[in-house]
N, C-alpha and C positions, 0 to 999 in steps of 0.2 A: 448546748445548741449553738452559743455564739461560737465557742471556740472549734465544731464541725466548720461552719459557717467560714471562717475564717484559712482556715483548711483548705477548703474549695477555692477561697480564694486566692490562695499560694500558688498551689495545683494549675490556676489556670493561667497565673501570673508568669511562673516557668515554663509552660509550656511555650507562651506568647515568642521566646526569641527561639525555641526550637523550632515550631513553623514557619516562622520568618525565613530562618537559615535555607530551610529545605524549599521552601517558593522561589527565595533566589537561585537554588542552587538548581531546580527544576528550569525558572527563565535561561539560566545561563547556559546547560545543555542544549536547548531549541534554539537557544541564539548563536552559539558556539557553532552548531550544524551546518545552523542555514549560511551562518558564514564559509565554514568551509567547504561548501556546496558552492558556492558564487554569489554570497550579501544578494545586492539590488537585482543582478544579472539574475539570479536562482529565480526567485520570487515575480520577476516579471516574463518569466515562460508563459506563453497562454498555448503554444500549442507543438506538441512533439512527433512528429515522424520519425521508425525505427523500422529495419529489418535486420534478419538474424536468422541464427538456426535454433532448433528448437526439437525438446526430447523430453517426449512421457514416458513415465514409469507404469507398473502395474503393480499388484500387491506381494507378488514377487519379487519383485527388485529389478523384472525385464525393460531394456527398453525398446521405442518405438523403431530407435534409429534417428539419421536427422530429418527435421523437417524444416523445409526453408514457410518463414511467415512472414508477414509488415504488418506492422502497427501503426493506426493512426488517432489517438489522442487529443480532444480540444479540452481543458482543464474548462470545470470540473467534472463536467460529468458528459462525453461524450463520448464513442471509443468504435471504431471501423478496426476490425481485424483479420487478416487474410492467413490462410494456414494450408499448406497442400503444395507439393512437387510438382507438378502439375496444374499451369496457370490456367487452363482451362477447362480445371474440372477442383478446383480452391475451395476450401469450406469459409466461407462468409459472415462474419458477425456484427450486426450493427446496434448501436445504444443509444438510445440519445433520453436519457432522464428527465431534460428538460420539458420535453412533448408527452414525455413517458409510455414513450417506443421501440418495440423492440423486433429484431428480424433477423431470421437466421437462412442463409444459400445451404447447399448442401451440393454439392457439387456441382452436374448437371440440372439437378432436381429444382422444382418449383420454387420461390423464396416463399417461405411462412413467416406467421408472426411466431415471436419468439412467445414460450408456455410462461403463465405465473411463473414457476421454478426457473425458468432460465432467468427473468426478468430478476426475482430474489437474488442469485446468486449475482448477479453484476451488481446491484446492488451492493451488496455485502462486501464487494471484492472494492468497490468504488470507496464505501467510505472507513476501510481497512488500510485504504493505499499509502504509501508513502508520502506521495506529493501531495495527497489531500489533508493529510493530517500536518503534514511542516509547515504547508501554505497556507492554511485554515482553520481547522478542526484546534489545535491545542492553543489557538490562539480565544476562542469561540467559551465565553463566560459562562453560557448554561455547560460543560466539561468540567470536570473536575480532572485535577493532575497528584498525585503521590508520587515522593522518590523514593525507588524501592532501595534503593543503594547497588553496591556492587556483587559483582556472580562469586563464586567459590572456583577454586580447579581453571577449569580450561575459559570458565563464564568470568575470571577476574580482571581480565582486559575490558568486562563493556560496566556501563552506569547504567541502571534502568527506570522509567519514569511508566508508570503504569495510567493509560487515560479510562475516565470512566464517564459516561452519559448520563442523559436522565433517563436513558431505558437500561441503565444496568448492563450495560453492552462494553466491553472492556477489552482494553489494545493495550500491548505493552511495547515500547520501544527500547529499543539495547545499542547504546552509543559507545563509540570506541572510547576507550579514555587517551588514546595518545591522537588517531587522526582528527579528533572530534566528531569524523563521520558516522551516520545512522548505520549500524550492522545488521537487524534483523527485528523485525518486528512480530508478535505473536499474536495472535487471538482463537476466540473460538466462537462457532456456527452452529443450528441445529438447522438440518435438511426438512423439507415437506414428509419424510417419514419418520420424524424423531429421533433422527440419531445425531450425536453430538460430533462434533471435529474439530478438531485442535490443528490452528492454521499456524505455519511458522513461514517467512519469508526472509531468505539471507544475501545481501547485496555483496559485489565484489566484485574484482578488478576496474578499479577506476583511474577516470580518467578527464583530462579537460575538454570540451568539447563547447565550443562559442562561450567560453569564458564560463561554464558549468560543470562545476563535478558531477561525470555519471560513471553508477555501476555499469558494466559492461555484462557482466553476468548476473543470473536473478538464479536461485536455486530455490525451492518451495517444497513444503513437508506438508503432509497429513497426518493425524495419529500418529507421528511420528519416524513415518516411510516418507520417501522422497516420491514426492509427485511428477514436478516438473524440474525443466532446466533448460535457460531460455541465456543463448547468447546470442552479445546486440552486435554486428556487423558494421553496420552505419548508422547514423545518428543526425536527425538536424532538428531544431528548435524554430520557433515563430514563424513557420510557414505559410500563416495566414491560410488556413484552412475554413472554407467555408459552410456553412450551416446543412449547407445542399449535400454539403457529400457524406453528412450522416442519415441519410433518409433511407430507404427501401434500395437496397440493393438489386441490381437487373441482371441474370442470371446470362453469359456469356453466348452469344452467338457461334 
């Protein structure tokens, strides 16, 4: 009995500098990022204005074509998005999680409140995001963080750190190992009809932009099909965007 006993005790003795190794080596990936994102600059973003063009896929591999959109972004959780060639007649999306509000234009048509499901899915896409998780989330003690180590084949260039929550809900990030930058992040979703989805998101062509490394492209998978593909045209940071202009969208004259 003593000498199990003593066993367990070895067992947990060596283990003690194996986790150490891997927490620092998990901090130093998050801190490595954020630095070569812009340190202080990155992290004191509160709020992002973008436009771009922008391309759905279907489960064929067809796409949309382009479509010119604007983004507008108040960290953390507020998001105005305009999408449609045609400015007056733009599909509309607004969020604001704080009020826990949500509204959807549809072109000419009436603005509604946005359904449960559409409110879930911003949700989900909110705290999946990039800038929420580097700015927050992996910093945030009820998180737990594992380093998964490095990919095989073509996955050998990134390091991956896998976050998990206390609901069991689980993000994996894949950092470059030579830019230090975040490449792609993974997770998965169940919809209001139970079907499961495996989200993958892959950043790229970056650039400085008011002393901030940003991807310029956002490429996004489902199951493993290409969903979307979103390139950013301009870009501006702390534009002091006001609380007002996430509210109820007024449908064009």
């Amino acid at each position: 009995m003593r000498h199990r006993f003593l066993l367990i005790l070895l067992s947990a003795f060596l283990s003690c500098p194996v986790q150490a190794q891997e927490e620092a080596r998990i901090q130093k990936l998050f801190q490595d990022a954020i630095q070569a994102m812009g340190g202080e600059t990155y992290l004191k973003v509160e709020d992002i204005v973008s436009e771009g063009n922008y391309f759905q896929f279907d489960r064929d591999g067809n796409s949309s074509g382009l479509i010119k959109f604007n983004d507008y972004t108040k960290l953390p959780d507020k998001s105005r998005f305009e999408i449609g060639n045609n400015k007056k007649a733009r599909d509309v999306t607004v969020f604001n999680l704080k009020t826990k509000e949500g509204w959807v234009l549809e072109g000419q048509r009436d603005t509604r409140e946005a359904t449960p499901a559409e409110m879930k899915d911003f949700q989900t896409s909110v705290k999946h995001s990039l800038e929420n998780i580097l700015r927050f989330r992996w910093k945030d003690p009820a998180n737990k963080l594992f380093y998964i180590g490095t990919g095989d084949g073509n996955e050998v260039q990134f390091e991956c750190v896998k976050l998990l929550d206390p609901e069991n809900d689980e993000v994996s990030i894949y950092f470059d190992r030579i830019s230090k930058l975040p490449a792609k992040i993974t997770y998965e979703s169940i919809d209001n009809n139970g079907i499961h989805w495996r989200h993958m998101e892959e950043y790229s062509q970056w650039h400085v932009i008011q002393g901030v490394k940003t991807p310029l492209r956002m490429d996004t998978f489902r199951n493993g099909k290409k969903y979307t593909q979103q390139f950013v045209v301009k870009i501006a940071y702390n534009n002091r965007l006001a609380d007002e202009f996430f509210s109820k969208p007024v449908p064009p004259k």
